[in-house]
C-alpha positions as CSV (number, residue, x, y, z in Angstrom):
1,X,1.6,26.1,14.4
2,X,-1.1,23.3,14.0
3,X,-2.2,21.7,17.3
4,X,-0.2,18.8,18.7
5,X,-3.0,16.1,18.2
6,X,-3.3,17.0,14.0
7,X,-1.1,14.8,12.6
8,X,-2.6,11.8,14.9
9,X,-5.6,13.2,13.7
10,X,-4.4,12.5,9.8
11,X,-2.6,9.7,10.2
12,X,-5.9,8.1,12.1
13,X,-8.4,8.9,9.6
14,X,-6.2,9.1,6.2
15,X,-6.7,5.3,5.8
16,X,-10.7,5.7,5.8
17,X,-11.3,8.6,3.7
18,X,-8.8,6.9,1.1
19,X,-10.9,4.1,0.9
20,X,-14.0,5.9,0.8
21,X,-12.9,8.0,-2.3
22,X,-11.6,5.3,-4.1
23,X,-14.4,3.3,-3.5
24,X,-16.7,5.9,-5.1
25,X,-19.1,3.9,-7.7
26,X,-19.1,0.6,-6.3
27,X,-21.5,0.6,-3.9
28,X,-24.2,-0.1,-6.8
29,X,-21.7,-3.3,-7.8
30,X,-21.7,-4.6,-4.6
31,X,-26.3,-4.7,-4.3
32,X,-26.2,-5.7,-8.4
33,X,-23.3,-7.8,-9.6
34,X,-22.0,-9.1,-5.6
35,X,-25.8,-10.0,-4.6
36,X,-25.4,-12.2,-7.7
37,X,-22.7,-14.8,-6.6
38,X,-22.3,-18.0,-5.5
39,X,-20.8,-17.5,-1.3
40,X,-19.6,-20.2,1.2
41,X,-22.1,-20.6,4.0
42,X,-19.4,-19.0,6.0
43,X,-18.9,-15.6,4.2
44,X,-19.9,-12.6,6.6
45,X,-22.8,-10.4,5.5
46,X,-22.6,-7.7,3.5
47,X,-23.3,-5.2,6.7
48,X,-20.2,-6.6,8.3
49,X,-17.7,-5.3,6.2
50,X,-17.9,-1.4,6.5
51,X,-17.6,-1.7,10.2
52,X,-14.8,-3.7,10.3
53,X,-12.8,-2.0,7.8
54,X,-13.3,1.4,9.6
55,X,-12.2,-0.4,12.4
56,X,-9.4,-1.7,11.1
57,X,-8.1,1.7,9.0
58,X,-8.8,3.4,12.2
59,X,-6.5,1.4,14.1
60,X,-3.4,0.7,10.7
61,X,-4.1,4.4,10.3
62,X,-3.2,5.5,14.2
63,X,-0.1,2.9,13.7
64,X,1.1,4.7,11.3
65,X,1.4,8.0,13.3
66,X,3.4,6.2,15.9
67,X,5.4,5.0,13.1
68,X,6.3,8.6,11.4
69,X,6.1,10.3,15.4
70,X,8.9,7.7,16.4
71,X,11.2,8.3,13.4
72,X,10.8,11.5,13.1
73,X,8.2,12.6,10.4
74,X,9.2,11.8,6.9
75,X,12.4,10.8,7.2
76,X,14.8,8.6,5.5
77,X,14.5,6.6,8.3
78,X,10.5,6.2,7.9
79,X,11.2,5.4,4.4
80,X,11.0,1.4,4.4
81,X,8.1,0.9,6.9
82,X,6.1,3.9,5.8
83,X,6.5,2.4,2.2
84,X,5.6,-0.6,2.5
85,X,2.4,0.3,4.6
86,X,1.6,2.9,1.8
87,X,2.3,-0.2,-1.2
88,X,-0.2,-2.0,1.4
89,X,-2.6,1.2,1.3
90,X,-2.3,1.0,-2.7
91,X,-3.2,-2.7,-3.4
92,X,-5.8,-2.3,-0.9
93,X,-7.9,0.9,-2.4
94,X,-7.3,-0.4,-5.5
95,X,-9.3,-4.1,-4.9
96,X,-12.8,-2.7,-5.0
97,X,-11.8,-1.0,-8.1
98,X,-10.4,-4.4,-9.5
99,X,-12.9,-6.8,-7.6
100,X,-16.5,-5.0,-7.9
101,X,-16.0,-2.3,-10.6
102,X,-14.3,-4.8,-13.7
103,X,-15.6,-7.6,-11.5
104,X,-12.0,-9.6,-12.1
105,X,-12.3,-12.3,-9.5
106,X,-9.0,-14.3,-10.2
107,X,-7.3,-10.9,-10.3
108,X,-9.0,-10.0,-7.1
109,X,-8.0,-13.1,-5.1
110,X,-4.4,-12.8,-6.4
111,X,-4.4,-9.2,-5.3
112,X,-5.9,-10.5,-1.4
113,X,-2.6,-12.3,-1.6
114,X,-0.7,-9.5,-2.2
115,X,-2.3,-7.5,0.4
116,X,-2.3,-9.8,2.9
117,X,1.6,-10.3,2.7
118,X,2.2,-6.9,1.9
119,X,0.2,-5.8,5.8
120,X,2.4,-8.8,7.0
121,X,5.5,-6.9,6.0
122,X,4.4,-3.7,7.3
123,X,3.8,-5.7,11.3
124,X,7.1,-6.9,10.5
125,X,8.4,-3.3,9.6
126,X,6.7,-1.9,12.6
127,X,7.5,-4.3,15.1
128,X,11.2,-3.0,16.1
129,X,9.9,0.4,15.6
130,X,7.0,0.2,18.1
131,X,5.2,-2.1,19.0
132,X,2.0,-0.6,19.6
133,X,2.0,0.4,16.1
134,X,2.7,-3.4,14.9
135,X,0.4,-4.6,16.9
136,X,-2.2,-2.0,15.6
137,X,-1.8,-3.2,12.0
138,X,-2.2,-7.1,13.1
139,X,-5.6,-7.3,13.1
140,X,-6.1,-6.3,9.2
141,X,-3.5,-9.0,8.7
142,X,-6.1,-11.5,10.5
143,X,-9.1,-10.1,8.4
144,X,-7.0,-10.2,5.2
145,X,-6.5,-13.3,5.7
146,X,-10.4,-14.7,5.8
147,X,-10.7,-12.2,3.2
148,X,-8.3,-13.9,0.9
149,X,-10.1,-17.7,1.5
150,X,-13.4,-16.1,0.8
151,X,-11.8,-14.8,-2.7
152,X,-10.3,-18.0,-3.3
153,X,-14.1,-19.0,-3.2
154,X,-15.3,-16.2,-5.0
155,X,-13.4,-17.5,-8.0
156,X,-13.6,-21.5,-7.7
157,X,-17.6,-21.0,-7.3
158,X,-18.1,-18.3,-10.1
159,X,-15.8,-18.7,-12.6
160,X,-18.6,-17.9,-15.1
161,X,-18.7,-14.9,-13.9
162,X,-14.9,-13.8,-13.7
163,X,-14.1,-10.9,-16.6
């Protein structure tokens, strides 16, 4: 029998090494073809960003545990709210892919949108569930939306450079 603080364990830091897999070649994208475009005087710098999405996984990633503890595990129960975080997990690995790797920034500021509503949905999912785990994914829901003006940017101020 595992120990009792696995799955917390799992849940916490599933979000993080996702992203971190996913993510794998875009690093050089970010210092080469990122470094190259036109930013709003009020976009965060570059340093910012791992921190705060670690933070942020961290804490979506410990929500979910309380999510799948309180119904359960995987049950049919867990299906909606667990889904929809997970469609929110996809669209959200996938943006560096889509953003820095083909270097699509309509496509990218479309899929913000996406992302943003989609974490909305999950606090909304959460919320009669438990609260602490709702309140856990709100943040990213905050970030996602700065996130998703500073795209909007992105692609008004470098169109020229949108594939």
């Amino acid at each position: 029998m595992p120990p009792s603080w696995l799955p917390a364990l799992g849940f916490t830091i599933f979000p993080t090494v996702g992203s971190g897999i996913v993510q794998i070649g875009t690093q050089e994208q970010i210092n080469v073809w990122f470094s190259t475009l036109r930013k709003p005087s009020w976009c965060p710098p570059n340093w910012v960003f791992p921190p705060v999405w670690t933070a942020l996984y961290t804490s979506m990633g410990y929500g979910s545990y309380l999510i799948w503890k309180e119904l359960g595990g995987f049950t049919e129960d867990a299906l909606l709210p667990l889904g929809v975080y997970a469609t929110y997990l996809a669209l959200n690995w996938s943006w560096s892919q889509v953003f820095f790797g083909a270097h699509k920034i309509k496509l990218g500021f479309f899929q913000t949108i996406l992302m943003t509503g989609s974490a909305a949905a999950t606090v909304v999912a959460w919320l009669p569930i438990n609260r602490t785990a709702a309140y856990l994914m709100a943040p990213a829901v905050a970030w996602l939306t700065l996130e998703t003006a500073l795209c909007y940017r992105f692609w008004r101020d470098n169109i020229d450079k949108d594939k």
